[in-house]
C-alpha positions as CSV (number, residue, x, y, z in Angstrom):
1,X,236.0,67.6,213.9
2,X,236.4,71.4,212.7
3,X,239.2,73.2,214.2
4,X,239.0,76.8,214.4
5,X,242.1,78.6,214.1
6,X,243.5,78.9,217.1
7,X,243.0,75.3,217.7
8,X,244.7,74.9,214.7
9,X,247.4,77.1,215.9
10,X,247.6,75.4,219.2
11,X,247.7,72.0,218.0
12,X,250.8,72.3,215.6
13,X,252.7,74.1,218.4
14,X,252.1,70.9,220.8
15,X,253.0,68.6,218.4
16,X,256.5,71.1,217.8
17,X,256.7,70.5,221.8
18,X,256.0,66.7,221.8
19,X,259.4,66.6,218.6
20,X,261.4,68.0,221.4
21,X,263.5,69.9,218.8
22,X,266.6,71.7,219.4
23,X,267.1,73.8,216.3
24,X,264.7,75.1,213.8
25,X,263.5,72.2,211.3
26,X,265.1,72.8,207.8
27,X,263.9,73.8,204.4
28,X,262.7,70.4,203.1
29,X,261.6,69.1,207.2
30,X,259.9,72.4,207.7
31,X,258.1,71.4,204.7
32,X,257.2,67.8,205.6
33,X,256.2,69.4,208.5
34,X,253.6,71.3,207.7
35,X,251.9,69.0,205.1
36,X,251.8,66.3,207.8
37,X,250.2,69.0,210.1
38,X,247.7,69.8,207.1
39,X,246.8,66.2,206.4
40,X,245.9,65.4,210.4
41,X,243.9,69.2,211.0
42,X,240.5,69.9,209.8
43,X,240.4,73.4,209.5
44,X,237.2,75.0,208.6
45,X,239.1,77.5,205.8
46,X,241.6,75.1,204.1
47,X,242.8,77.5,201.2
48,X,245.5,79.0,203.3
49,X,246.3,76.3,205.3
50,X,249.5,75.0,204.6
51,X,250.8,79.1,204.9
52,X,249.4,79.5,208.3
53,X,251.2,76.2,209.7
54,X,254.7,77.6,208.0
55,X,254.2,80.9,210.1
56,X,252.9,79.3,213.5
57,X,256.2,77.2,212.9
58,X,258.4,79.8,212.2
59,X,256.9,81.9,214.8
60,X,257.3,79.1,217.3
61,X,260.7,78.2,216.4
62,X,261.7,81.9,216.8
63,X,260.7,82.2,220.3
64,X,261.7,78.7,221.9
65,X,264.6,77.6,219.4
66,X,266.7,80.9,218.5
């Protein structure tokens, strides 16, 4: 299934929820990170995929983890 955006968007921050983090993932994890996310979404405009994830991560991070 095609994921829009925001789907997109919503589905890496539950799966950042589900990790139950409690500091921001490093370099090399944040990484890992968002290939895994890449590999399991569809998204309907793949070219900037993996730089989306990064900033919904980093953006996520920023407001529950900092």
């Amino acid at each position: 299934m095609m994921m829009t955006r925001e789907e997109a968007r919503v589905a890496v921050h539950a799966e950042l929820r589900s990790r139950q983090l409690t500091k921001p993932l490093g370099s090399a994890d944040l990484l890992v990170f968002c290939k895994e996310m890449n590999r399991r979404l569809e998204f309907r405009t793949p070219g900037e995929a993996l730089s989306e994830i990064k900033a919904w991560t980093e953006k996520w991070e920023a407001l529950w983890l900092r």
